[in-house]
C-alpha atoms as an extended CHARMM CRD file, in Angstrom:
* protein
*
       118  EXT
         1         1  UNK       CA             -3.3500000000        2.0580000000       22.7040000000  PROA      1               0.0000000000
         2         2  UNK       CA             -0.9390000000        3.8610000000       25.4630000000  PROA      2               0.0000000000
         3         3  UNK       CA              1.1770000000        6.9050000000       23.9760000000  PROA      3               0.0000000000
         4         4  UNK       CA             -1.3820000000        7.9790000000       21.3670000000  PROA      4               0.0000000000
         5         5  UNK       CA             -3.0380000000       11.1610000000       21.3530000000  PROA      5               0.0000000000
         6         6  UNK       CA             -6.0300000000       12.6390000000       19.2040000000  PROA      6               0.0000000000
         7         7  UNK       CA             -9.7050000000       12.0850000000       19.2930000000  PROA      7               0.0000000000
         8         8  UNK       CA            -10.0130000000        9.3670000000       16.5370000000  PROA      8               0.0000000000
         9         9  UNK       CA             -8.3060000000        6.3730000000       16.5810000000  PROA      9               0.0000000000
        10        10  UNK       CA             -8.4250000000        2.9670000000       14.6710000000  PROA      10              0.0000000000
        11        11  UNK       CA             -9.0790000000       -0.1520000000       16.3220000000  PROA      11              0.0000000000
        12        12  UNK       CA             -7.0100000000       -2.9880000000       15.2350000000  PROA      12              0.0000000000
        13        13  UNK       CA             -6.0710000000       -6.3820000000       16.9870000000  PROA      13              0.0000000000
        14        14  UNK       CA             -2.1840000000       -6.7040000000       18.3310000000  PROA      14              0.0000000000
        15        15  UNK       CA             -0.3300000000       -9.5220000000       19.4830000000  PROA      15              0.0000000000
        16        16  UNK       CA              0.3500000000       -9.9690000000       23.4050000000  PROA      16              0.0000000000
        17        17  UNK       CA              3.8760000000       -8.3450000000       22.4560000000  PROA      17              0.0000000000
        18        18  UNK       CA              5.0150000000       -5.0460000000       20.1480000000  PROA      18              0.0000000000
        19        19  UNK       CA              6.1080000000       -5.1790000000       17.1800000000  PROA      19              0.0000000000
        20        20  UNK       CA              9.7170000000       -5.4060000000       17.1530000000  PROA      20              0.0000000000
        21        21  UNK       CA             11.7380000000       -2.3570000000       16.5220000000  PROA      21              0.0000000000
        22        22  UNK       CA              9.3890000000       -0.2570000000       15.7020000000  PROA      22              0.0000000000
        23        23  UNK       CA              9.4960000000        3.1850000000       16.7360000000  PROA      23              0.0000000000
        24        24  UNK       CA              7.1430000000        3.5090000000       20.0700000000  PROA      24              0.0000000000
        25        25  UNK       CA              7.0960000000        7.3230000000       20.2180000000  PROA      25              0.0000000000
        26        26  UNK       CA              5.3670000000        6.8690000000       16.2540000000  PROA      26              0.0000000000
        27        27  UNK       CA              1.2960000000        7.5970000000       15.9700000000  PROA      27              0.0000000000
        28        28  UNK       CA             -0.3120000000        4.2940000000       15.9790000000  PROA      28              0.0000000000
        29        29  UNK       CA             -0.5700000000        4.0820000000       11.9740000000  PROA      29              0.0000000000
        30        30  UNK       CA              3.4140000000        3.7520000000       11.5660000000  PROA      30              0.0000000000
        31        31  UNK       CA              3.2390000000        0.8420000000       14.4830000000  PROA      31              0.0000000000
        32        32  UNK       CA              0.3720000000       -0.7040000000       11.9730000000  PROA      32              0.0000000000
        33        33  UNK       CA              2.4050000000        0.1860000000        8.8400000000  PROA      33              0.0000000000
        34        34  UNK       CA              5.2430000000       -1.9310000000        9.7940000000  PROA      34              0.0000000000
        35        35  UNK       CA              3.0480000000       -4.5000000000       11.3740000000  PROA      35              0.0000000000
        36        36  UNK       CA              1.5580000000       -4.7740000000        7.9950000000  PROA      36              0.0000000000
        37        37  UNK       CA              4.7680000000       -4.3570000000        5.8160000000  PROA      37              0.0000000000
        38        38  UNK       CA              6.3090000000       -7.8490000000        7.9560000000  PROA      38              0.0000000000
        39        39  UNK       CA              3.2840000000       -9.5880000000        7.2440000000  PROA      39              0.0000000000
        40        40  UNK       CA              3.3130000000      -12.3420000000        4.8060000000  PROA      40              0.0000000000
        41        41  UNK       CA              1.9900000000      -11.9230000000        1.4130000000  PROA      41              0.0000000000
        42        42  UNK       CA             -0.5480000000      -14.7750000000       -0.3880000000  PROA      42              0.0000000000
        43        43  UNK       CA              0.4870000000      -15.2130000000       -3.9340000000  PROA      43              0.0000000000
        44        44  UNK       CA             -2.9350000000      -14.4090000000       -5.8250000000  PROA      44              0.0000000000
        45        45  UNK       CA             -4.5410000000      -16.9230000000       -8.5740000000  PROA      45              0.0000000000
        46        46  UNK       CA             -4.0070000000      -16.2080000000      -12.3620000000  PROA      46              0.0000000000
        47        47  UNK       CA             -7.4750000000      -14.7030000000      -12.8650000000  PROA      47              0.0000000000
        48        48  UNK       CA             -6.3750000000      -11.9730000000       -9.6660000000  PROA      48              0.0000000000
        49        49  UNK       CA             -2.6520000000      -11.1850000000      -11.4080000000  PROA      49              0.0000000000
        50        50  UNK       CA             -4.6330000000      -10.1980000000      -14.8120000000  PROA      50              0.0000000000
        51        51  UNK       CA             -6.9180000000       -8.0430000000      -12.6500000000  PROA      51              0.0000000000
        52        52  UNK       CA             -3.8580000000       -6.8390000000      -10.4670000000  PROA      52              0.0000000000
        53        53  UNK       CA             -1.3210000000       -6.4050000000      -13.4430000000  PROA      53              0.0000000000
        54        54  UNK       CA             -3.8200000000       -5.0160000000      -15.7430000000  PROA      54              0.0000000000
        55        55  UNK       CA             -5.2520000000       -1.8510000000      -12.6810000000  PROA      55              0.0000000000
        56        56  UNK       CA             -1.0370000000       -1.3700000000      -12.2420000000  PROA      56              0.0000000000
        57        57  UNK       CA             -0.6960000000       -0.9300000000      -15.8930000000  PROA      57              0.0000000000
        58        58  UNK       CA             -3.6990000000        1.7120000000      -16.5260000000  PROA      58              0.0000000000
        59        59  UNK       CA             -2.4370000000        4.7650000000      -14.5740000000  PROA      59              0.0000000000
        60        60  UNK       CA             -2.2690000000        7.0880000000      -17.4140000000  PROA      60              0.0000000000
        61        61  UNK       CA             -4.6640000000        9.8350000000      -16.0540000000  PROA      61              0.0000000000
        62        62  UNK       CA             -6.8820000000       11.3250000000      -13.4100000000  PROA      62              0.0000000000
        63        63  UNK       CA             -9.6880000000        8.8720000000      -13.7260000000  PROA      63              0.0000000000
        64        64  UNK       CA             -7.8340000000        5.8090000000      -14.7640000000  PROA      64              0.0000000000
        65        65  UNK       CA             -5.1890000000        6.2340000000      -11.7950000000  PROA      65              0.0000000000
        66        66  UNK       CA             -8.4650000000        6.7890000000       -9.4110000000  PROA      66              0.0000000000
        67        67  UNK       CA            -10.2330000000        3.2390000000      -10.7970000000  PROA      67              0.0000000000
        68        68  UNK       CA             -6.4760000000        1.4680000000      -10.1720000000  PROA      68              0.0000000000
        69        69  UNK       CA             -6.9750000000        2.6290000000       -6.9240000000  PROA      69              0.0000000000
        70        70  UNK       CA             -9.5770000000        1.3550000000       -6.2780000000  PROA      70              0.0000000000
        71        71  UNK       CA             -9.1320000000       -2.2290000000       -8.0750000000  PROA      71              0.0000000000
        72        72  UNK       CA             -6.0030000000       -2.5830000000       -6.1380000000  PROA      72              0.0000000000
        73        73  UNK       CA             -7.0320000000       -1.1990000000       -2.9340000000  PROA      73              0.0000000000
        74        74  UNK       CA             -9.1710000000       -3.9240000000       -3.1730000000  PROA      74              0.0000000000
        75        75  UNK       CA             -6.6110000000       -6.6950000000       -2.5390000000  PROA      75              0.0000000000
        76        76  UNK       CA             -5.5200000000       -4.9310000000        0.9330000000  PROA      76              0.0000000000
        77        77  UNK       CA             -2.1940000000       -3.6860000000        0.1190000000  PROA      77              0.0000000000
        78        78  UNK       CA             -0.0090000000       -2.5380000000        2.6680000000  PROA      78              0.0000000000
        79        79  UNK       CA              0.3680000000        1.1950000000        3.8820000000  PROA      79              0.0000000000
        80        80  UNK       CA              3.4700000000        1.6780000000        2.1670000000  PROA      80              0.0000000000
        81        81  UNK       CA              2.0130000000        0.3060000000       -1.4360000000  PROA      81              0.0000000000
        82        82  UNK       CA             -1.3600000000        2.6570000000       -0.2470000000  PROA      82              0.0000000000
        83        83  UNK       CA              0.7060000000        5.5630000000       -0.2000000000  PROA      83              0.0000000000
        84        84  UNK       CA              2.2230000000        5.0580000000       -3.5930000000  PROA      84              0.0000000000
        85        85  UNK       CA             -1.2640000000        4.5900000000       -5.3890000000  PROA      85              0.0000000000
        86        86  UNK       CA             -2.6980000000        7.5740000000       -3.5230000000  PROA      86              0.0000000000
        87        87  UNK       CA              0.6930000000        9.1360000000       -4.5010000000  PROA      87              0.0000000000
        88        88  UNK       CA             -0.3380000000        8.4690000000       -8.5580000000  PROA      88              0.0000000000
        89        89  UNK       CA             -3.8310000000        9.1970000000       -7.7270000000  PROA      89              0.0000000000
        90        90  UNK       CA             -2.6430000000       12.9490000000       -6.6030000000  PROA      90              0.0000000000
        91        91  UNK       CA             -0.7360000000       13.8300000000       -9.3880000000  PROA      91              0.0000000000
        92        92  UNK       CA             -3.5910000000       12.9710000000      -11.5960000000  PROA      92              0.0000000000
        93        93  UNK       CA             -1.7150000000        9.6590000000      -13.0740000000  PROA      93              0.0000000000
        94        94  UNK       CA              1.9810000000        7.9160000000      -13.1450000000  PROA      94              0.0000000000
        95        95  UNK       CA              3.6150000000       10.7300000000      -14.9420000000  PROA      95              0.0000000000
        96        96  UNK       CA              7.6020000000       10.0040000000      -16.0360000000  PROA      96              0.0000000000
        97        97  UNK       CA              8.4320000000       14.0220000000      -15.0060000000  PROA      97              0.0000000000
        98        98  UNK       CA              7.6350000000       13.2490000000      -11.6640000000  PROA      98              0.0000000000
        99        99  UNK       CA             10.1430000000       13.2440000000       -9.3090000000  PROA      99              0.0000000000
       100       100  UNK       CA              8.3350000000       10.4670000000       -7.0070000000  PROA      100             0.0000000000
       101       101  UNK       CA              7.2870000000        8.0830000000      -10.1910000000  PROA      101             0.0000000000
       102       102  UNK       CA             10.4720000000        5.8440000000       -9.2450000000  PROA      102             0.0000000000
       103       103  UNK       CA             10.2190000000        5.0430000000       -5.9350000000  PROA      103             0.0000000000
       104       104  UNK       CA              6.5080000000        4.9120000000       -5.7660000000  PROA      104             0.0000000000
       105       105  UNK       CA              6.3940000000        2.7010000000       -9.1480000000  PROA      105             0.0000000000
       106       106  UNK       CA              8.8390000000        0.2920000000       -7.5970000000  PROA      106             0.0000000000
       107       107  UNK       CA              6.9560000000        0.1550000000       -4.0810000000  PROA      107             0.0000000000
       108       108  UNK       CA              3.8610000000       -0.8100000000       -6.3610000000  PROA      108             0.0000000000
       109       109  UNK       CA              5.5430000000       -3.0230000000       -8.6860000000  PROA      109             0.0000000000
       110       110  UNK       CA              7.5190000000       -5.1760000000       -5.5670000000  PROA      110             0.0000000000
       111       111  UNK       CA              4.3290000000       -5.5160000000       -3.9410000000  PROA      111             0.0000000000
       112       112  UNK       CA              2.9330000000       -6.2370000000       -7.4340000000  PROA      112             0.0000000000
       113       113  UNK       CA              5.4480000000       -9.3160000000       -7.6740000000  PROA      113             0.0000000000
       114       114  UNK       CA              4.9290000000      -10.4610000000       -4.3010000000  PROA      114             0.0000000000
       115       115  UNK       CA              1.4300000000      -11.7030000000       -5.0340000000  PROA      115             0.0000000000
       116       116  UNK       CA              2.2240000000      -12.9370000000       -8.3100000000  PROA      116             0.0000000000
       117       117  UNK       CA              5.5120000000      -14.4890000000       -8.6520000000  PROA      117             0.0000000000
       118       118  UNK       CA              6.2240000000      -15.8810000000      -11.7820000000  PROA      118             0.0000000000
């Protein structure tokens, strides 16, 4: 990739064209984030949404936030929705007090609905 700098990078296949409007003078992982963030989402089967639903639900501490992590790292979310379960995953749990819980809940939560409308 032209413009990037740093000894490791990540490998990922592009279209013949950029991504529109995203911002060139960016490290490669925010032209990937919103590469990723346009793409379209599959709606999951009922038997994924329990398994989905149920890891989003079970945040309360350390160790359950770290095993939603992984269940719904699992069904390739997009950097954006990675960031907000690392975010829980940080703070040891989804904790009310924290001043992120919002807008890192509703990140989870949208993405949440996008693979299993109801």
């Amino acid at each position: 990739m032209t413009g990037c700098s740093g000894s490791k990078t990540t490998t990922v296949s592009t279209p013949a064209s950029p991504p529109p409007a995203s911002k060139t003078s960016a490290a490669a992982s925010s032209t990937e984030s919103s590469a990723t963030e346009t793409a379209p989402v599959t709606p999951l089967d009922s038997s994924q949404c329990v398994t989905v639903d149920g890891a989003n639900s079970d945040a309360s501490d350390k160790d359950a936030a770290r095993k939603a992590a992984d269940t719904l790292g699992g069904f390739n979310p997009p950097a954006s929705v990675k960031s907000s379960i690392e975010h829980f995953v940080g703070t040891g749990g989804a904790h009310f007090d924290d001043p992120d819980y919002t807008k890192n809940e509703e990140a989870i939560k949208d993405w949440v609905a996008a693979l299993c409308p109801s």
